[in-house]
N, CA, C and O atoms as a Tinker XYZ file with bonds, in Angstrom:
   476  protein
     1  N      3.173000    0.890000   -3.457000    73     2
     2  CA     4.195000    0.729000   -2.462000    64     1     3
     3  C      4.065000   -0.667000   -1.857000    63     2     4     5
     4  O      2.911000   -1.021000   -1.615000    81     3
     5  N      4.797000   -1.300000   -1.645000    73     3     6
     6  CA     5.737000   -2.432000   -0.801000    64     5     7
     7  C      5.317000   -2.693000    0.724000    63     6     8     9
     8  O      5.329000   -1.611000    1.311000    81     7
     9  N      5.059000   -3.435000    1.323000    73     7    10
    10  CA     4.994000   -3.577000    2.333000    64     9    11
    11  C      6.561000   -3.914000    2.991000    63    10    12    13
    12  O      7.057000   -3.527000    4.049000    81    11
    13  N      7.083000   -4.737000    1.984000    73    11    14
    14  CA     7.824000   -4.623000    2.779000    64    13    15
    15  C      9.395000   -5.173000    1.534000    63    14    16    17
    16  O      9.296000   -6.249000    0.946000    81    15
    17  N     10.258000   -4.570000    1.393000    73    15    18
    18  CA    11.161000   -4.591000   -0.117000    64    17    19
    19  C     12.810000   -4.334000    0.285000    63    18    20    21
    20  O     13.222000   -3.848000    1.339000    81    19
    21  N     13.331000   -4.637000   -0.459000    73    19    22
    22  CA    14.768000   -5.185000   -0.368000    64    21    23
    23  C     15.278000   -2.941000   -0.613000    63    22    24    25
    24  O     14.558000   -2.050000   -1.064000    81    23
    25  N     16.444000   -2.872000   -0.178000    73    23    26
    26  CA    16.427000   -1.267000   -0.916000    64    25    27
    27  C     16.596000   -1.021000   -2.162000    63    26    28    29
    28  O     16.571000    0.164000   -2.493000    81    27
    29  N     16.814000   -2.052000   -3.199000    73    27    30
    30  CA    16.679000   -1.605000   -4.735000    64    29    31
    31  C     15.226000   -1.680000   -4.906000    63    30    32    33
    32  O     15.127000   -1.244000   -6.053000    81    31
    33  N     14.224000   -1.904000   -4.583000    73    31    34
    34  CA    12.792000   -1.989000   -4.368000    64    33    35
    35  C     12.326000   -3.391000   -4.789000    63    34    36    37
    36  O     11.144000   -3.698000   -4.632000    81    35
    37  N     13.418000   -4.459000   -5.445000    73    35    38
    38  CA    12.692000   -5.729000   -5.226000    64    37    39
    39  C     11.789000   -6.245000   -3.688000    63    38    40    41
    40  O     11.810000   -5.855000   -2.521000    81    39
    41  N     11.107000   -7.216000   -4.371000    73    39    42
    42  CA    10.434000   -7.774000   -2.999000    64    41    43
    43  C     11.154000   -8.490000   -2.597000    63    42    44    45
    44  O     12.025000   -8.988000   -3.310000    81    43
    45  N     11.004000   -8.794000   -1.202000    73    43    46
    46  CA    11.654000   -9.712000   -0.149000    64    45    47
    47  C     10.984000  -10.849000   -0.095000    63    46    48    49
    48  O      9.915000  -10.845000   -0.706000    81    47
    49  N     11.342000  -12.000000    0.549000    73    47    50
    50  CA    11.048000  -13.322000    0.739000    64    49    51
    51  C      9.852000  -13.818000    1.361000    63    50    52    53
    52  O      9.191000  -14.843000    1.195000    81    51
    53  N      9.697000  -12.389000    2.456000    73    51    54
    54  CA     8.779000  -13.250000    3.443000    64    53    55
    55  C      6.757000  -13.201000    2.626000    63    54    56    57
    56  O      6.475000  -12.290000    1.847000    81    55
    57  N      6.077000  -13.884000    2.866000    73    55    58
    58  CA     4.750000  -14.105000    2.046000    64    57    59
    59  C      4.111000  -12.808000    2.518000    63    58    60    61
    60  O      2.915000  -12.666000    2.267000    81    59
    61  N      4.782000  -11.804000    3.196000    73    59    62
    62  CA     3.928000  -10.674000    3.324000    64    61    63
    63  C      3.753000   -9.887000    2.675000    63    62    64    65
    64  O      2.729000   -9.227000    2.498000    81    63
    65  N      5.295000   -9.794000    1.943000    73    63    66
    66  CA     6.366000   -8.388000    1.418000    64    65    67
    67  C      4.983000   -7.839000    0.158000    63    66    68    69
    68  O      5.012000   -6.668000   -0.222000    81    67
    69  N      3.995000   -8.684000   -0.316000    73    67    70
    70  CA     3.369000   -8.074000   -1.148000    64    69    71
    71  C      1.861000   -7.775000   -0.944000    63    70    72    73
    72  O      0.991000   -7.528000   -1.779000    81    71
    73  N      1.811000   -7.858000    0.255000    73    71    74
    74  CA     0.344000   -7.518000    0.909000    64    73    75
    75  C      0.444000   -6.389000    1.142000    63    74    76    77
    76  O      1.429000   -5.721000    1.456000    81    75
    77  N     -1.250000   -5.962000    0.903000    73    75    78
    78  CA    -1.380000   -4.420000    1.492000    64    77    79
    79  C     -2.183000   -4.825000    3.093000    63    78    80    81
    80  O     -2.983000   -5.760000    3.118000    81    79
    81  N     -1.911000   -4.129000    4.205000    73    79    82
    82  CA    -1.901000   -3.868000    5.368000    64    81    83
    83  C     -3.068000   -3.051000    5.622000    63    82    84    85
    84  O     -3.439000   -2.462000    4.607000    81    83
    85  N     -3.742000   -2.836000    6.623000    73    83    86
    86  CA    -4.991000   -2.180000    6.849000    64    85    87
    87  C     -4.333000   -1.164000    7.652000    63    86    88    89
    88  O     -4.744000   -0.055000    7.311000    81    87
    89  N     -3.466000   -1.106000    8.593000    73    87    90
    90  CA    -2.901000   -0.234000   10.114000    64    89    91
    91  C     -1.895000    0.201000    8.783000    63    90    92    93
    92  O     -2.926000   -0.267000    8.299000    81    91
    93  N     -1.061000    0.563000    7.836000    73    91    94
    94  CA    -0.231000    1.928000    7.695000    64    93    95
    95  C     -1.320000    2.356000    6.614000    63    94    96    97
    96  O     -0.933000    3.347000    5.995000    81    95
    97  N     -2.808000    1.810000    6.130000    73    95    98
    98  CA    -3.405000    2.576000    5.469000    64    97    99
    99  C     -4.300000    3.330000    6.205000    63    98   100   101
   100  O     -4.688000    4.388000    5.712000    81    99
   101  N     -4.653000    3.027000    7.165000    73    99   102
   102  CA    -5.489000    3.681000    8.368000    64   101   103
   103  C     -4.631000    4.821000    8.813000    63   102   104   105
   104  O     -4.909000    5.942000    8.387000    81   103
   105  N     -3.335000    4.615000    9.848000    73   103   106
   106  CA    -2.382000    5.218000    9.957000    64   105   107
   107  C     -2.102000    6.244000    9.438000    63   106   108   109
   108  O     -2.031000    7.292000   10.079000    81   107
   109  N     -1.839000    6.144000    7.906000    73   107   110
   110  CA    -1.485000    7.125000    6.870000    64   109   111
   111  C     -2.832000    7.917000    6.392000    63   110   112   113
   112  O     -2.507000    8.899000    5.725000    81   111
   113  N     -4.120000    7.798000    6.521000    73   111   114
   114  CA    -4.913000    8.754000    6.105000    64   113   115
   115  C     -5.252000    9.864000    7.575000    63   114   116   117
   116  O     -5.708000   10.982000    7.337000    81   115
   117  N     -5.026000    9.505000    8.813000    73   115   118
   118  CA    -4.726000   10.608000   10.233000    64   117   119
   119  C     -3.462000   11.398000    9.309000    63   118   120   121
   120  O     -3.552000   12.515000    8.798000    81   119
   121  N     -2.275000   10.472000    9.264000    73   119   122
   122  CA    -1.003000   11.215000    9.280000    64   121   123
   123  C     -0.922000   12.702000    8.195000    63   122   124   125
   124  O     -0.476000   13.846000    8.287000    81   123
   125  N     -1.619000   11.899000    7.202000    73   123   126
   126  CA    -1.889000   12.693000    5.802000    64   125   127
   127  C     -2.679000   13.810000    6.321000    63   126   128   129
   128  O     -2.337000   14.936000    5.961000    81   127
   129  N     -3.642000   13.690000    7.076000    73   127   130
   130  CA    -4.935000   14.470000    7.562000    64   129   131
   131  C     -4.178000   15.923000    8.379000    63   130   132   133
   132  O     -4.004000   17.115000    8.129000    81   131
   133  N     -3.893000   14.976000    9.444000    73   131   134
   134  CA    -2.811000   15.799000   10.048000    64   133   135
   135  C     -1.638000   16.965000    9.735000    63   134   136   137
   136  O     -1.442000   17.992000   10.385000    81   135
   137  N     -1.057000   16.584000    8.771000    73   135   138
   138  CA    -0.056000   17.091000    8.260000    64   137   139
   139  C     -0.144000   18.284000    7.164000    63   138   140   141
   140  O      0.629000   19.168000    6.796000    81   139
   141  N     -1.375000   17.907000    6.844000    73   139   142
   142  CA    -2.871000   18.894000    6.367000    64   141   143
   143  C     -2.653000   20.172000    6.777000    63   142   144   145
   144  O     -2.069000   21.158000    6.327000    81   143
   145  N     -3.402000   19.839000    7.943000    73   143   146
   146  CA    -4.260000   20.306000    8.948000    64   145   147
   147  C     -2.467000   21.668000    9.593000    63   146   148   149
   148  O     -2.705000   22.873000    9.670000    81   147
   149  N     -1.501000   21.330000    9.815000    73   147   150
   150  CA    -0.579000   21.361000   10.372000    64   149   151
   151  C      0.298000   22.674000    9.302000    63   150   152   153
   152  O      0.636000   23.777000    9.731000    81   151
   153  N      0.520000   22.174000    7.864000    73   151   154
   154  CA     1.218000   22.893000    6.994000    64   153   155
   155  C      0.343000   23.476000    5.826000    63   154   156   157
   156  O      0.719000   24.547000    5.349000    81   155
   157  N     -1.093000   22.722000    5.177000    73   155   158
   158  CA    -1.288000   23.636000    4.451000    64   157   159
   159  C     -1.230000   22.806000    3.002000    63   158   160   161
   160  O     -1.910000   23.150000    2.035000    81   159
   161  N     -0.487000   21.875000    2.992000    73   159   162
   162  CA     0.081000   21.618000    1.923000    64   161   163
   163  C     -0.487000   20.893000    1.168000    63   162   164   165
   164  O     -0.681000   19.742000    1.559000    81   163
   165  N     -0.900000   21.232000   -0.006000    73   163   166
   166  CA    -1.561000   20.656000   -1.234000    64   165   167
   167  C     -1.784000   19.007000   -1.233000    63   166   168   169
   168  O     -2.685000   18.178000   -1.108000    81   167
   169  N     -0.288000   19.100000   -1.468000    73   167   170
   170  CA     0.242000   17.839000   -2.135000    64   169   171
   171  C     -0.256000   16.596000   -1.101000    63   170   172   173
   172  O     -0.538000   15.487000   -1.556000    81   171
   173  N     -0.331000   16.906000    0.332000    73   171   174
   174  CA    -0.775000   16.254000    1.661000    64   173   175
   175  C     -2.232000   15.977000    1.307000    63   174   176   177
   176  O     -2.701000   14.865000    1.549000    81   175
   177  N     -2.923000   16.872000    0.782000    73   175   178
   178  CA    -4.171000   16.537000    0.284000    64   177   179
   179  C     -4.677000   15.580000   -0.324000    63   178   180   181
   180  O     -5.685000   14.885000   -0.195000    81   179
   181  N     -3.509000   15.666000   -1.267000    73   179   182
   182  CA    -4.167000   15.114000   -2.629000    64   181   183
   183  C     -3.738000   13.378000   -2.257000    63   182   184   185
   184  O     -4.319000   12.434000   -2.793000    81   183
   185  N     -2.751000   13.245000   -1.364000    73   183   186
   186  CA    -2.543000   11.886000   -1.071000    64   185   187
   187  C     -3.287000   11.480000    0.042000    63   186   188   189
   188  O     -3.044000   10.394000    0.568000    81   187
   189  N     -4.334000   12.364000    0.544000    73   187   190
   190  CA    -5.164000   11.974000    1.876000    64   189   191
   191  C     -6.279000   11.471000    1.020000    63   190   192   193
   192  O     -6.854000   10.390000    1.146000    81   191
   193  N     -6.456000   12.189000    0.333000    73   191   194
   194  CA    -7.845000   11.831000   -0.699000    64   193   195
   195  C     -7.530000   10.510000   -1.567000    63   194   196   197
   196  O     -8.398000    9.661000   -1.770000    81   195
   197  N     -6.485000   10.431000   -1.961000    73   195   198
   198  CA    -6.056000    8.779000   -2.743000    64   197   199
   199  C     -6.038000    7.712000   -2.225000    63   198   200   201
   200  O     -6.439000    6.646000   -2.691000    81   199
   201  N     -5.258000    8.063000   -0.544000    73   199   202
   202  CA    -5.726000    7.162000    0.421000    64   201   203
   203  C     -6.961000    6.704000    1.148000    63   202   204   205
   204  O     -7.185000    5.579000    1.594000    81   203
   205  N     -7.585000    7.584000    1.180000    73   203   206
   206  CA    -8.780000    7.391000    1.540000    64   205   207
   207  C     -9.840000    7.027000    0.766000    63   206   208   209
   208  O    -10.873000    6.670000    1.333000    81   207
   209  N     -9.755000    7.061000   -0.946000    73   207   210
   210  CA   -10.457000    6.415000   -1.952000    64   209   211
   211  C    -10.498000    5.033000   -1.936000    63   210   212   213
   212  O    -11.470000    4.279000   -1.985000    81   211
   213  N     -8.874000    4.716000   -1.834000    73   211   214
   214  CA    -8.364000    2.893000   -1.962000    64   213   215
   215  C     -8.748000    2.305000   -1.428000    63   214   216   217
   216  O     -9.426000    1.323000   -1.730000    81   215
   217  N     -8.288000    2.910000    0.121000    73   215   218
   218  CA    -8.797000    1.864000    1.636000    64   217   219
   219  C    -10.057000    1.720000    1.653000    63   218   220   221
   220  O    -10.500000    0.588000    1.849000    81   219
   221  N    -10.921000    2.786000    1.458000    73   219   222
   222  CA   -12.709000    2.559000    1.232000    64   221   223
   223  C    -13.393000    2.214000    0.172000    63   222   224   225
   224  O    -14.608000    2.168000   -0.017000    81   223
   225  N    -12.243000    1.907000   -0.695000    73   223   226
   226  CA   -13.023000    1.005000   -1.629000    64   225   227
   227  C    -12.477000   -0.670000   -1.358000    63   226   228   229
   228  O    -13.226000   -1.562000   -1.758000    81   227
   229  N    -11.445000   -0.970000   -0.820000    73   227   230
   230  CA   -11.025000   -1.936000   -0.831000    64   229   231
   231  C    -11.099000   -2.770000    0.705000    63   230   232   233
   232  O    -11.153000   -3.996000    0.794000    81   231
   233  N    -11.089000   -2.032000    1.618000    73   231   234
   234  CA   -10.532000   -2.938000    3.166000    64   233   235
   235  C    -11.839000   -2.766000    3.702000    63   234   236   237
   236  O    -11.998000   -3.534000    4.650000    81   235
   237  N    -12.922000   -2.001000    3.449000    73   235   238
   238  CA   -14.527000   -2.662000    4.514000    64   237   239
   239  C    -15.013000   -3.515000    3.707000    63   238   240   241
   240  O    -14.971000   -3.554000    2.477000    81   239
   241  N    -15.634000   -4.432000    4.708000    73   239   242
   242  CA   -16.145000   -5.427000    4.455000    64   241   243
   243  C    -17.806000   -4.779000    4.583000    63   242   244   245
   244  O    -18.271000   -4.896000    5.717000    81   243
   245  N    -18.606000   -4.205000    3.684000    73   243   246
   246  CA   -19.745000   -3.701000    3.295000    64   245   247
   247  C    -20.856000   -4.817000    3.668000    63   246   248   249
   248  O    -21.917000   -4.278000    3.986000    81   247
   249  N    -20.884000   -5.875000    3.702000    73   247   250
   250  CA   -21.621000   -6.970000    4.098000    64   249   251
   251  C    -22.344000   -6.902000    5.987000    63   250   252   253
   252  O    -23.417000   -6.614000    6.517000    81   251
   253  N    -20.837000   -7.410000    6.470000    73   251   254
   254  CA   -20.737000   -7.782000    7.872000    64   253   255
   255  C    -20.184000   -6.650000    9.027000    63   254   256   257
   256  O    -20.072000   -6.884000   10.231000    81   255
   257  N    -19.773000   -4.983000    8.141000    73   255   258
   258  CA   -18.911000   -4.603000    9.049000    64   257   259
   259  C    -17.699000   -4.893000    9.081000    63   258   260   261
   260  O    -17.434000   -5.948000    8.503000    81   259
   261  N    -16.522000   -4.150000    9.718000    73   259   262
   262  CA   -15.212000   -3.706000   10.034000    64   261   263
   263  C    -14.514000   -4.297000    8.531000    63   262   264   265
   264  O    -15.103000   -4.933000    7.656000    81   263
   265  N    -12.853000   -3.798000    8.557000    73   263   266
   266  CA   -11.847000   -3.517000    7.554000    64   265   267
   267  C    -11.607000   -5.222000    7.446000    63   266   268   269
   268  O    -11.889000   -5.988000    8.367000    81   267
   269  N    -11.318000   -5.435000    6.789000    73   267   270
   270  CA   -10.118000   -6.726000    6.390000    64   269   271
   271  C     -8.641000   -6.505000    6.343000    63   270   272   273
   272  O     -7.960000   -5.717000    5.687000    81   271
   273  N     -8.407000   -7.212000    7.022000    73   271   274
   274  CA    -6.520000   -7.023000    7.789000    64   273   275
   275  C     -5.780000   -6.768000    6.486000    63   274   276   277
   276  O     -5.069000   -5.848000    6.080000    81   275
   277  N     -6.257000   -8.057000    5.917000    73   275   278
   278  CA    -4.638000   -7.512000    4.269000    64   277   279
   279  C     -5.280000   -8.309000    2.816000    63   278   280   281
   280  O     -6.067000   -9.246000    2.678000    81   279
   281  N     -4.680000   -7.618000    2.035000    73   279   282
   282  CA    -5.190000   -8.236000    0.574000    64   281   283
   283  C     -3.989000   -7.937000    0.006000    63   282   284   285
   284  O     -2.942000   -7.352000    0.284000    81   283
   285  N     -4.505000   -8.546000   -0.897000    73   283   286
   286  CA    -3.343000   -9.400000   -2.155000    64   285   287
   287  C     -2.768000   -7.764000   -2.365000    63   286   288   289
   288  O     -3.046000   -6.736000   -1.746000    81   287
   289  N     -1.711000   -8.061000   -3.692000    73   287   290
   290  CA    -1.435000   -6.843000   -4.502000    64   289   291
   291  C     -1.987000   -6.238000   -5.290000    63   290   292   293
   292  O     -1.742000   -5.101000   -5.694000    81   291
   293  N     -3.428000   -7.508000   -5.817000    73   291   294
   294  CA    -4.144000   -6.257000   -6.564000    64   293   295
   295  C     -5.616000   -6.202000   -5.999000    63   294   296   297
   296  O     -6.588000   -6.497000   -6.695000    81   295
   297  N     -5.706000   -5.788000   -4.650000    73   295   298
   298  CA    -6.368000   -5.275000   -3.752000    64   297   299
   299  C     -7.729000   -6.342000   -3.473000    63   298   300   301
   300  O     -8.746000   -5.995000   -2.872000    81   299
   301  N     -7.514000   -7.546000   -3.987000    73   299   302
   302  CA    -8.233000   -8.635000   -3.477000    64   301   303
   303  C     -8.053000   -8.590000   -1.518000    63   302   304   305
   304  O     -7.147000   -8.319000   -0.730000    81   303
   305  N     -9.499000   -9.027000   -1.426000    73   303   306
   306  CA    -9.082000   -9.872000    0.303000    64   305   307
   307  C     -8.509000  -11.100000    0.315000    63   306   308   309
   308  O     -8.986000  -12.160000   -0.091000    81   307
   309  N     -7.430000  -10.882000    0.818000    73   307   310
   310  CA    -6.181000  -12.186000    1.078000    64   309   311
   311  C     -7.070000  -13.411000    2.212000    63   310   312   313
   312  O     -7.108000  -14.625000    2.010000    81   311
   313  N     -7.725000  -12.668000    3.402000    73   311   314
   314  CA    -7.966000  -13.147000    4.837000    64   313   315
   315  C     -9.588000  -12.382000    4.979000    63   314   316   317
   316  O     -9.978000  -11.224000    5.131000    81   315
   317  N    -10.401000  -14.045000    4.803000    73   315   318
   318  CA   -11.660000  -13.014000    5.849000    64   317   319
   319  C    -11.300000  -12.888000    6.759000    63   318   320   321
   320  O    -11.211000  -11.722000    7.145000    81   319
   321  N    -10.934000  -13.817000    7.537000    73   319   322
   322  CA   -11.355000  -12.741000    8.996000    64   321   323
   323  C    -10.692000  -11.642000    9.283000    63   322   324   325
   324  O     -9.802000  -11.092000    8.634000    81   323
   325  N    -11.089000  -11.400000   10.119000    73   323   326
   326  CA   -11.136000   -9.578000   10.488000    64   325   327
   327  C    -10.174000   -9.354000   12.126000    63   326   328   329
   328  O     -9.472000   -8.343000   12.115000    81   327
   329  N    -10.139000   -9.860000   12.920000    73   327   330
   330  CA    -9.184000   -9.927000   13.522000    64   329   331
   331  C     -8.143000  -11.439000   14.476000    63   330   332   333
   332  O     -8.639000  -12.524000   14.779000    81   331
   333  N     -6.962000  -11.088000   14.692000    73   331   334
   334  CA    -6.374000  -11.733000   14.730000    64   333   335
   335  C     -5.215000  -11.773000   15.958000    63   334   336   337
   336  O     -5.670000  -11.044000   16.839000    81   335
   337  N     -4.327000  -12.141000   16.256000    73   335   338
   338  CA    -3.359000  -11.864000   17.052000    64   337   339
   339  C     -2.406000  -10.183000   17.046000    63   338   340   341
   340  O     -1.619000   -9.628000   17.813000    81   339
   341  N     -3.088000   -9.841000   15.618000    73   339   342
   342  CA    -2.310000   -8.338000   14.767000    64   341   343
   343  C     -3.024000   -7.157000   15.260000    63   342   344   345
   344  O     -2.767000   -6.082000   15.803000    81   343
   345  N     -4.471000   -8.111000   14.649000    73   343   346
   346  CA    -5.364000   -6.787000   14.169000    64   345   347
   347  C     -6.832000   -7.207000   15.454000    63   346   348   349
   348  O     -7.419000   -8.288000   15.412000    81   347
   349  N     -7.086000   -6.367000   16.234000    73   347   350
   350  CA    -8.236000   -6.284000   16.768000    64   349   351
   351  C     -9.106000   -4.825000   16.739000    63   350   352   353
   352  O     -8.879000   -4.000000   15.853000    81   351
   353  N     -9.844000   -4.652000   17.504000    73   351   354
   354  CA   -11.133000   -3.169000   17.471000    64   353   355
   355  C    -10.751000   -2.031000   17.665000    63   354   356   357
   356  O    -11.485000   -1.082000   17.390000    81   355
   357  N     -9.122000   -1.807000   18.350000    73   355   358
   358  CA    -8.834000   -0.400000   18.679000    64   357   359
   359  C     -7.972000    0.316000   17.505000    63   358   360   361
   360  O     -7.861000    1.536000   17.628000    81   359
   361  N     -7.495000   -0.145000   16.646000    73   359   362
   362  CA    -7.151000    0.776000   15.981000    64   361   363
   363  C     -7.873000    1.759000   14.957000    63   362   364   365
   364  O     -7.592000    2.951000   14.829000    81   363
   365  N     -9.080000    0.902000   14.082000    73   363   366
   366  CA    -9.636000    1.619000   13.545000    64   365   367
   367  C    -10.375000    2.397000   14.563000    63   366   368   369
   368  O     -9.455000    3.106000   14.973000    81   367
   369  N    -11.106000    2.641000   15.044000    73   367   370
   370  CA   -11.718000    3.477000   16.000000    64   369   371
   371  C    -11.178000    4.689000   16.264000    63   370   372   373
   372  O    -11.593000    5.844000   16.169000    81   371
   373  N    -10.025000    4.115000   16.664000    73   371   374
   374  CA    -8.707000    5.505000   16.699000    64   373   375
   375  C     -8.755000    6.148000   16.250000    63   374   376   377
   376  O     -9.114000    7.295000   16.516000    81   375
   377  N     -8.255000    5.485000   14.956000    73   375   378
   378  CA    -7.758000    6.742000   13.947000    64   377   379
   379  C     -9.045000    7.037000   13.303000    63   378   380   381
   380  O     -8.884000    7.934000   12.475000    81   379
   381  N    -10.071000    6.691000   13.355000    73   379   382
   382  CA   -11.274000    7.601000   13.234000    64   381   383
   383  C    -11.758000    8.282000   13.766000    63   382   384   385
   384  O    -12.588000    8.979000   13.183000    81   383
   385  N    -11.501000    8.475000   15.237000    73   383   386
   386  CA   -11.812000    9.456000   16.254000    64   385   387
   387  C    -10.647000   10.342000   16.068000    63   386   388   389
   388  O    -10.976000   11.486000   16.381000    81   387
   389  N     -9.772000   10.294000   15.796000    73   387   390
   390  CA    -8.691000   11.144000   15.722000    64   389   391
   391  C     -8.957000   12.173000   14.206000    63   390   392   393
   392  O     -8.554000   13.334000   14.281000    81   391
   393  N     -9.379000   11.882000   13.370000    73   391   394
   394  CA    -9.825000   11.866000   12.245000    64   393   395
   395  C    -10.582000   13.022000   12.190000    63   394   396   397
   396  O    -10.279000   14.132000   11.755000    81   395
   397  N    -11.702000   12.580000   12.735000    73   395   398
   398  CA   -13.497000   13.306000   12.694000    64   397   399
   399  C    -12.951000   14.556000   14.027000    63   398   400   401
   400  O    -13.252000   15.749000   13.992000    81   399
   401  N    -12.265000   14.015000   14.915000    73   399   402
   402  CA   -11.732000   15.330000   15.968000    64   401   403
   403  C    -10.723000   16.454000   15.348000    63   402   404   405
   404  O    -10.685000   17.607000   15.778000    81   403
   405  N     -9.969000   16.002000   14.357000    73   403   406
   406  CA    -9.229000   16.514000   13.484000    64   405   407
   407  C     -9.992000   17.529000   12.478000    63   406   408   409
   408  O     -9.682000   18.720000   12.491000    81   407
   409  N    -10.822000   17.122000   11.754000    73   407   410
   410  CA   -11.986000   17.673000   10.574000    64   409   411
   411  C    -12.984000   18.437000   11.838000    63   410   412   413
   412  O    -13.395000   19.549000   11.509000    81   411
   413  N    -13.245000   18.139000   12.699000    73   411   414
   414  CA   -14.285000   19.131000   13.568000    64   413   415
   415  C    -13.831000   20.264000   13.473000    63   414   416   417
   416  O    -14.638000   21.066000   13.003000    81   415
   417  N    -12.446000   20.831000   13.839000    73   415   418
   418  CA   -11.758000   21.866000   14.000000    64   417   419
   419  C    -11.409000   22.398000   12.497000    63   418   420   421
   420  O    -11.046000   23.574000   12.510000    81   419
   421  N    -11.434000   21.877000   11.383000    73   419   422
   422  CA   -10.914000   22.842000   10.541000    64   421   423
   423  C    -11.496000   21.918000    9.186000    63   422   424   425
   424  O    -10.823000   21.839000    8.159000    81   423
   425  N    -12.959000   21.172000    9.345000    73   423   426
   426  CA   -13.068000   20.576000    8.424000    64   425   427
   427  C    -13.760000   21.233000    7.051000    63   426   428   429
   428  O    -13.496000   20.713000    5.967000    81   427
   429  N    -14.419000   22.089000    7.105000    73   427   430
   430  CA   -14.666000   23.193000    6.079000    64   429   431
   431  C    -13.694000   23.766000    5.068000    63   430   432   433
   432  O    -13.869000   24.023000    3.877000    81   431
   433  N    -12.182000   23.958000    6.158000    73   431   434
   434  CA   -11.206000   24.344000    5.455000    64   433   435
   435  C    -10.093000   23.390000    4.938000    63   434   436   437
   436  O     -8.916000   23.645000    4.686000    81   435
   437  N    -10.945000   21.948000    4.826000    73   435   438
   438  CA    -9.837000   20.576000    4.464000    64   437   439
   439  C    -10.951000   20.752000    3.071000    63   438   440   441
   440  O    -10.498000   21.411000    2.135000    81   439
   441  N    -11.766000   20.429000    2.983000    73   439   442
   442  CA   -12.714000   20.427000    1.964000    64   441   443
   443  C    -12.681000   21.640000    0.533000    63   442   444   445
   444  O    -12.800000   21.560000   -0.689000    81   443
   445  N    -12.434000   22.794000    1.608000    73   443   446
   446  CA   -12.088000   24.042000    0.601000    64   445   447
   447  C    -10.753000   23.861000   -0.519000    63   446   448   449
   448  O    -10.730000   23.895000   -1.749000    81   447
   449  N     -9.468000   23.615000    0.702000    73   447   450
   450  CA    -8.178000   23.082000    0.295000    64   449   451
   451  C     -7.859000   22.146000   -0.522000    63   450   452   453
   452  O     -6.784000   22.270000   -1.109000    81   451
   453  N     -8.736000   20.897000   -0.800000    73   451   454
   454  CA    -8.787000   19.815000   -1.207000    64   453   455
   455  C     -8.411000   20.140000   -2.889000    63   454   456   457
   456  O     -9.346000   20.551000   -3.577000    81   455
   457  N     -7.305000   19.991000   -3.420000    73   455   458
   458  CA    -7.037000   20.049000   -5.257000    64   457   459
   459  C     -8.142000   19.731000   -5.844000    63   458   460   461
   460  O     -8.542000   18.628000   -5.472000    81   459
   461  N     -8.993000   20.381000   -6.825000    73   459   462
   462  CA   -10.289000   20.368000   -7.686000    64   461   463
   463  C     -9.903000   18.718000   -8.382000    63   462   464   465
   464  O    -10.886000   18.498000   -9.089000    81   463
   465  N     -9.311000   17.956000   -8.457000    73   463   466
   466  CA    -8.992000   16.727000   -9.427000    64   465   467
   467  C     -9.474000   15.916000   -8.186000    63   466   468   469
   468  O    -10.237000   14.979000   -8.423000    81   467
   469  N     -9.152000   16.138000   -7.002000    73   467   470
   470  CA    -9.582000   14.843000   -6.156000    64   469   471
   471  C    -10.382000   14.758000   -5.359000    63   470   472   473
   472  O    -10.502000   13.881000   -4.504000    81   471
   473  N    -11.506000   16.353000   -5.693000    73   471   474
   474  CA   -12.646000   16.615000   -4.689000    64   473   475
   475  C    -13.549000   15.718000   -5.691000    63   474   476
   476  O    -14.734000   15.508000   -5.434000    81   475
């Protein structure tokens, strides 16, 4: 997916349109989690678990600590540094506290649920 694309799904102009973003991949593994947690639904799973493979293999910086803001399209780091006028300390935190408060309450039964291909 696009960060950011014209509606026939070409890319757009601006030098972003083909970066991946750290905040809708963060974002999207709560939302996914959530939505889980909420309906039940398989398929929510199986894209919480894909998301959460990519981003942790690709956006921490394993060295120094915290995510890297954005990388290329094929999941290179675009930008060391780590924050910016965009990106500072509260979001990841967030949605990791939101996360682990989320899995406290029903995390046995996210794990159970989880499709056998992406446990």
């Amino acid at each position: 997916m696009r960060y950011l694309a014209n509606l026939d799904g070409t890319p757009m102009f601006p030098p972003q349109a083909d970066q991946k973003l750290w905040w809708p991949h963060a974002e999207a593994l709560y939302a996914l989690l959530l939505g889980w947690a909420a309906t039940g639904r398989d398929d929510l799973a199986t894209w919480y678990y894909r998301i959460h493979e990519y981003a942790f293999s690709h956006f921490p910086d394993c060295e120094f600590g915290e995510w890297y803001g954005y990388l290329n399209r094929d999941g290179s780091v675009m930008f060391t540094a780590k924050a910016n006028g965009w990106k500072g300390f509260f979001h990841l935190p967030r949605v990791f506290l939101r996360n682990y408060l989320l899995l406290a309450g029903c995390g046995s039964r996210f794990a159970r649920g989880a499709p056998s291909r992406v446990r």
